[in-house]
mmCIF file of the C-alpha atoms, coordinates in Angstrom:
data_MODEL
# 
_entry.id   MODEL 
# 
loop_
_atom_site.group_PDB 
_atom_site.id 
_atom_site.type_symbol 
_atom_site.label_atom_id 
_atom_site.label_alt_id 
_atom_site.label_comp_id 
_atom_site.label_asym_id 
_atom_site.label_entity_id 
_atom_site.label_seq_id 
_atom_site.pdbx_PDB_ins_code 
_atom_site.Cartn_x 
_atom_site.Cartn_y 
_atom_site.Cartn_z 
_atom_site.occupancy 
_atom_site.B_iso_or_equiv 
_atom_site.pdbx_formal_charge 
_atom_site.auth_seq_id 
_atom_site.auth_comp_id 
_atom_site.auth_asym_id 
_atom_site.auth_atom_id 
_atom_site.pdbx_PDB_model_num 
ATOM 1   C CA . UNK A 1 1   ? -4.030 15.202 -14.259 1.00 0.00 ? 1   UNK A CA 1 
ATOM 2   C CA . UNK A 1 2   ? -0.165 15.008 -14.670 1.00 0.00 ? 2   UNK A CA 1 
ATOM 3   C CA . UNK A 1 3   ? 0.463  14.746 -11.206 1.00 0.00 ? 3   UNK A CA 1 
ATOM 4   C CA . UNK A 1 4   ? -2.434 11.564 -10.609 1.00 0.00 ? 4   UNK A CA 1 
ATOM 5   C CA . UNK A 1 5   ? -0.886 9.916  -14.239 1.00 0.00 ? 5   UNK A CA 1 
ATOM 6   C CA . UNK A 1 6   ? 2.715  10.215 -12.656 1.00 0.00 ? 6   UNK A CA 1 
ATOM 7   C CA . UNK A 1 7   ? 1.457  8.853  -9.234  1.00 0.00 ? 7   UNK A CA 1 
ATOM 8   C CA . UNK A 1 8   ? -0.141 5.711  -11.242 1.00 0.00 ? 8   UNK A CA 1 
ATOM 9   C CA . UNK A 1 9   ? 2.907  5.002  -13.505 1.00 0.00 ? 9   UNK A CA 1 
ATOM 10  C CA . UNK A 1 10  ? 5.162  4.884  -10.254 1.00 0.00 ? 10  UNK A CA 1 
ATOM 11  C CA . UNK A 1 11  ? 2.635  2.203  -8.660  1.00 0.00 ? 11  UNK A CA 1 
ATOM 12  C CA . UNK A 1 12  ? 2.425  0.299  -11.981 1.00 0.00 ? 12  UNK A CA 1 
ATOM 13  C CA . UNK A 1 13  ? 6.348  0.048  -12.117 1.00 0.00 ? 13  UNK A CA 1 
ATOM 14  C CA . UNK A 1 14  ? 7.178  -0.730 -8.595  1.00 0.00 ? 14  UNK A CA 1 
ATOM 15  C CA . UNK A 1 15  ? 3.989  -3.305 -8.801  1.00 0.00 ? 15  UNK A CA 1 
ATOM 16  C CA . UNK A 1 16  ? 5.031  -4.973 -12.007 1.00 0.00 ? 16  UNK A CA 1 
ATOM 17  C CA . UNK A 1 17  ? 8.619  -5.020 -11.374 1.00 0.00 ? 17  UNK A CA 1 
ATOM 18  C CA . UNK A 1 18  ? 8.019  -5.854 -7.436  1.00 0.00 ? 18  UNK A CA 1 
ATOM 19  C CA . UNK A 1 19  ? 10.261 -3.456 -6.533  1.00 0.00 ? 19  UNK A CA 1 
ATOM 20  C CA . UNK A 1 20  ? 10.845 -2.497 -3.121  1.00 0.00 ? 20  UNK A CA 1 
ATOM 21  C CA . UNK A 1 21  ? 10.547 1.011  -3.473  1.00 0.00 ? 21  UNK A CA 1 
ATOM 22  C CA . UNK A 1 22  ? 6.779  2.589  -2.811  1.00 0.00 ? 22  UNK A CA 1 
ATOM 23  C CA . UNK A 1 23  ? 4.823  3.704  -6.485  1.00 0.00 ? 23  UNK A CA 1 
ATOM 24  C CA . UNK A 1 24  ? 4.686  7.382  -4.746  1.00 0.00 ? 24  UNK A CA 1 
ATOM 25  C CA . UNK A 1 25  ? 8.368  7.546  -4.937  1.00 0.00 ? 25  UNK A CA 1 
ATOM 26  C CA . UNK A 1 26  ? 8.839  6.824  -8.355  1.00 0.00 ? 26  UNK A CA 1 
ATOM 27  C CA . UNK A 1 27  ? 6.139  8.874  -9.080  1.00 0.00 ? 27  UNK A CA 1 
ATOM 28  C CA . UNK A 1 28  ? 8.089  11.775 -7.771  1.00 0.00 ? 28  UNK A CA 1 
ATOM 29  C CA . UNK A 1 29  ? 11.570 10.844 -9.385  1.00 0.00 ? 29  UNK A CA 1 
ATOM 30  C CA . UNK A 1 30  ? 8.960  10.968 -12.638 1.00 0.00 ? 30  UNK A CA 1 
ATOM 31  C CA . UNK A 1 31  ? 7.780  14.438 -12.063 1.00 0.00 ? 31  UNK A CA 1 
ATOM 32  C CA . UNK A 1 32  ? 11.176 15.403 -10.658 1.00 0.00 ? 32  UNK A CA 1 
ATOM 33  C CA . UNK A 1 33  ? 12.760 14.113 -14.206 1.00 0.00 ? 33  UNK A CA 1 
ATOM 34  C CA . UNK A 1 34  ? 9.967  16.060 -16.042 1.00 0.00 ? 34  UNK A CA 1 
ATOM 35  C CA . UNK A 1 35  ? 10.587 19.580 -14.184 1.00 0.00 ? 35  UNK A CA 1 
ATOM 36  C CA . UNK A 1 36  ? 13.997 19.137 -14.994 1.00 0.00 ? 36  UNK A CA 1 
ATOM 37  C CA . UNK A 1 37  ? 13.548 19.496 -18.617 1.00 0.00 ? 37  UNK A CA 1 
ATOM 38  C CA . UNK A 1 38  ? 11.195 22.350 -18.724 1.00 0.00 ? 38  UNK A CA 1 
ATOM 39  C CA . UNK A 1 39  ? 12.417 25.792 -18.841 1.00 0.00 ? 39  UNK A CA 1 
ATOM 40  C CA . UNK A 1 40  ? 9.588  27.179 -15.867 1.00 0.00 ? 40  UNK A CA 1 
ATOM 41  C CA . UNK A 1 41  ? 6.829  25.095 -13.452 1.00 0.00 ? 41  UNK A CA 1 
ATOM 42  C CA . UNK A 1 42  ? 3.644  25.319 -14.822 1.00 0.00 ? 42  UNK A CA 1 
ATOM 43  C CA . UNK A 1 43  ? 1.260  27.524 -13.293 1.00 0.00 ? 43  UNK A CA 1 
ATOM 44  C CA . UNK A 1 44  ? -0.943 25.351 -11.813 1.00 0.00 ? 44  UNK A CA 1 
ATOM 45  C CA . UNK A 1 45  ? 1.387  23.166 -10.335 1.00 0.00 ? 45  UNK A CA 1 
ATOM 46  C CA . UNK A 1 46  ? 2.856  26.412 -8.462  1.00 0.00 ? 46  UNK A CA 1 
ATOM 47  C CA . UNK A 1 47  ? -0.948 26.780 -7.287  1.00 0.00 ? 47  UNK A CA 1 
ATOM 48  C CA . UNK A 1 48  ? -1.002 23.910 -6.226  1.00 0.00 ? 48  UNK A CA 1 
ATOM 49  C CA . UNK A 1 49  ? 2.095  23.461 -4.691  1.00 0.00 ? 49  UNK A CA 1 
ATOM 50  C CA . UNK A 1 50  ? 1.754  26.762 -2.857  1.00 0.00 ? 50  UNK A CA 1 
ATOM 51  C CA . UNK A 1 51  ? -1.663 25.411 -0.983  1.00 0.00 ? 51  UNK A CA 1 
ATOM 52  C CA . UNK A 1 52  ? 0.532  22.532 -0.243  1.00 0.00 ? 52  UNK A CA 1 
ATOM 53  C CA . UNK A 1 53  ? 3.038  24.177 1.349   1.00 0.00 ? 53  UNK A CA 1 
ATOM 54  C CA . UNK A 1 54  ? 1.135  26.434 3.551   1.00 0.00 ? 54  UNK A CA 1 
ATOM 55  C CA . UNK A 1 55  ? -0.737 23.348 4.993   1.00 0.00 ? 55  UNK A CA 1 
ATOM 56  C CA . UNK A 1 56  ? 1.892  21.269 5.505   1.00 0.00 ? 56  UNK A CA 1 
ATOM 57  C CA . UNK A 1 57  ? 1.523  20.952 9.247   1.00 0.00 ? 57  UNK A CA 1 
ATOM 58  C CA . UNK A 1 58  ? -2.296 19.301 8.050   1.00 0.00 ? 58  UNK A CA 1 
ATOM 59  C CA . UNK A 1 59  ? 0.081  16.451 6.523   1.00 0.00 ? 59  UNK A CA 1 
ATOM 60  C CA . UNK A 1 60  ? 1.894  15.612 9.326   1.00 0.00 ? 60  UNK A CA 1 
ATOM 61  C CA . UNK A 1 61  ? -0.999 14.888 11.747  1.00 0.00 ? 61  UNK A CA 1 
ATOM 62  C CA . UNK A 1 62  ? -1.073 11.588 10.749  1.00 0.00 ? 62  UNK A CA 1 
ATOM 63  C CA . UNK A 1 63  ? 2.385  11.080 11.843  1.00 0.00 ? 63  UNK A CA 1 
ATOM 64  C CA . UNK A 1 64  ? 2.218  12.771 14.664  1.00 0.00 ? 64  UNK A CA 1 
ATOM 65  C CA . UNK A 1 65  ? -0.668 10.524 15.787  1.00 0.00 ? 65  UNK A CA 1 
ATOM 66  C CA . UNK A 1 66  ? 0.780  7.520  14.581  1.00 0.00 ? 66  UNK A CA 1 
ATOM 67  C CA . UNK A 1 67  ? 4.282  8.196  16.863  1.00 0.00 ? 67  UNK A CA 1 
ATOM 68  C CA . UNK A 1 68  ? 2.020  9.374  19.974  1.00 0.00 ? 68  UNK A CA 1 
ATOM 69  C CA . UNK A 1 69  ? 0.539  6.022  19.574  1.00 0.00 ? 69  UNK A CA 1 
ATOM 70  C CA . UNK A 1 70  ? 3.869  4.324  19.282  1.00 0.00 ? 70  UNK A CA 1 
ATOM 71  C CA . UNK A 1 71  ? 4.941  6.473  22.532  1.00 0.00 ? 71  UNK A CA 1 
ATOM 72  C CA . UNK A 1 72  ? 2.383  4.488  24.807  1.00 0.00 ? 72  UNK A CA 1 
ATOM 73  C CA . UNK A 1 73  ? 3.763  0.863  23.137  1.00 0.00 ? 73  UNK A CA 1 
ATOM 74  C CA . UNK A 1 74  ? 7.333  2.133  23.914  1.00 0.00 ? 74  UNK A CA 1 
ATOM 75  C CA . UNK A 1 75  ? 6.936  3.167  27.229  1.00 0.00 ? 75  UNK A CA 1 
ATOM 76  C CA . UNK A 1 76  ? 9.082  0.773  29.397  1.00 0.00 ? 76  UNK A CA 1 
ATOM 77  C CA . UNK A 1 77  ? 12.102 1.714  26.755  1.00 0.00 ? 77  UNK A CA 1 
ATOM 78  C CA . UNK A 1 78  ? 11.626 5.005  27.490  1.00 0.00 ? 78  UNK A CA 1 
ATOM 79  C CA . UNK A 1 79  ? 14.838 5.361  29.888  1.00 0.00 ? 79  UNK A CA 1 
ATOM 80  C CA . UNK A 1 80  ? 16.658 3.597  26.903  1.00 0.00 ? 80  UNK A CA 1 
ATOM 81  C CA . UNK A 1 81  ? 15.166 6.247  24.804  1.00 0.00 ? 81  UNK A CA 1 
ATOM 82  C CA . UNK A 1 82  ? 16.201 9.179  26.737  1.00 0.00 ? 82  UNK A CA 1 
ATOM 83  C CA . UNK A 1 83  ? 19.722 8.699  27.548  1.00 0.00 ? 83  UNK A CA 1 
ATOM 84  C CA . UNK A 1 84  ? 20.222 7.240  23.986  1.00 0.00 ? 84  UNK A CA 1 
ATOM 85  C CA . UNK A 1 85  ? 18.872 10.563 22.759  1.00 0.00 ? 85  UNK A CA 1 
ATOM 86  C CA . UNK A 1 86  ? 21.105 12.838 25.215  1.00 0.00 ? 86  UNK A CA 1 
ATOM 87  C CA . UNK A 1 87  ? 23.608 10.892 24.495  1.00 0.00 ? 87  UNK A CA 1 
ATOM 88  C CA . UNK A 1 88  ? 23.472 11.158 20.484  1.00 0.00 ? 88  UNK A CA 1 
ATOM 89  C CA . UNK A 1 89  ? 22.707 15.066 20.874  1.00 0.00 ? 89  UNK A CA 1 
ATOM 90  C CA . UNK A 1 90  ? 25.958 15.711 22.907  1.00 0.00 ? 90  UNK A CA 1 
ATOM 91  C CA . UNK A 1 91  ? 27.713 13.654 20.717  1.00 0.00 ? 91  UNK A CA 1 
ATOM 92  C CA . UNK A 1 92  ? 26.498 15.460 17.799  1.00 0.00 ? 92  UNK A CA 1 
ATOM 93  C CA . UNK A 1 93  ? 26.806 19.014 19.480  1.00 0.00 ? 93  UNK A CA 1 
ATOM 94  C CA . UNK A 1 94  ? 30.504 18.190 19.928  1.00 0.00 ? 94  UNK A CA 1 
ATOM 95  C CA . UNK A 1 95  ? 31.020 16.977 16.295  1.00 0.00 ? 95  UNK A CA 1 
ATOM 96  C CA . UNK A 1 96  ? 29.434 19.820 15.071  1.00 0.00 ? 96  UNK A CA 1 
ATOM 97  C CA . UNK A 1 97  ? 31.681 22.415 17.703  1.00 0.00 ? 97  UNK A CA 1 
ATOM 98  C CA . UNK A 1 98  ? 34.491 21.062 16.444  1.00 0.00 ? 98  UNK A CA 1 
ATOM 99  C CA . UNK A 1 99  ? 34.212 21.149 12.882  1.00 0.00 ? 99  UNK A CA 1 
ATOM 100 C CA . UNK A 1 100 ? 32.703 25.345 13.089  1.00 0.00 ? 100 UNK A CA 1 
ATOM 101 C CA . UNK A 1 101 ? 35.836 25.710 15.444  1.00 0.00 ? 101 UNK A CA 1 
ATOM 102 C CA . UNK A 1 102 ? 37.881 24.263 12.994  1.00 0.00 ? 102 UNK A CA 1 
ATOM 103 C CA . UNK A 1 103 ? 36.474 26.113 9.725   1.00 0.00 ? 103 UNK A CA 1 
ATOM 104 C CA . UNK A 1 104 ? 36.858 29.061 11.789  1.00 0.00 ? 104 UNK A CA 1 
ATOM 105 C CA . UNK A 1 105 ? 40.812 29.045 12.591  1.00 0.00 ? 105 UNK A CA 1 
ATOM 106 C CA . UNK A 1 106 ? 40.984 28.013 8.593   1.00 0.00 ? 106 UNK A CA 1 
ATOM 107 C CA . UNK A 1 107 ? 39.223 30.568 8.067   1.00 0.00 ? 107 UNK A CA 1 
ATOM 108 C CA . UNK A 1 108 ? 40.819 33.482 10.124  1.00 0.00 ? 108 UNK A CA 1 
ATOM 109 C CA . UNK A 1 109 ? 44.561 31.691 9.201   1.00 0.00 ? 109 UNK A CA 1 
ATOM 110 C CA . UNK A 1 110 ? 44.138 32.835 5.395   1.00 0.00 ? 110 UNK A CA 1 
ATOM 111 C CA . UNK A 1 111 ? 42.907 36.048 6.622   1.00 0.00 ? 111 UNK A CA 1 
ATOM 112 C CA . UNK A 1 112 ? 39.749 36.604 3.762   1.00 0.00 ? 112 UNK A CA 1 
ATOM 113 C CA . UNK A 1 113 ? 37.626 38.769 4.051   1.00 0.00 ? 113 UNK A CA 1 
# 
């Protein structure tokens, strides 16, 4: 019941305030603002949550569908797409060699343990 009120209160605000953030979202910071101040999770949110979590893959069907679709309207960007991609994962594989190279040389130059 917490969870549905919180949900509505975050679609009332972002509706009456015409914000551009989605109700859902502030319905989350809500609950997020709630959790903080209570000393444990309530058990039947962690029931809850737990089903949740073990069928999350159910949840992103939808997307998954959605960007299959999108894959059919993209398809004469699709060389664009690819060598954009391999060129953003090399990038990003070098970025992230360096820095672990670096860390690493810090790291055996003050000689901890």
């Amino acid at each position: 019941m917490v969870l549905v009120a919180l949900l509505r209160l975050g679609d009332a605000v972002s509706r009456r305030f015409g914000l551009p953030v989605p109700g859902s979202f502030l319905g989350f910071l809500y609950l997020l603002s709630v959790l903080s101040f209570m000393r444990e999770i309530p058990r039947a949110l962690t029931s809850a949550s737990a089903w949740l979590l073990n069928h999350l893959t159910l949840f992103l069907l939808p997307s998954l569908v959605a960007a299959a679709v999108g894959l059919r309207l993209v398809a004469d960007a699709a060389v664009l797409l690819v060598v954009s991609g391999s060129l953003v994962t090399v990038l990003m594989a070098l970025g992230c060699g360096t820095v672990v190279s670096v860390l690493t040389r810090r790291w055996a130059d003050t000689g901890d343990d």
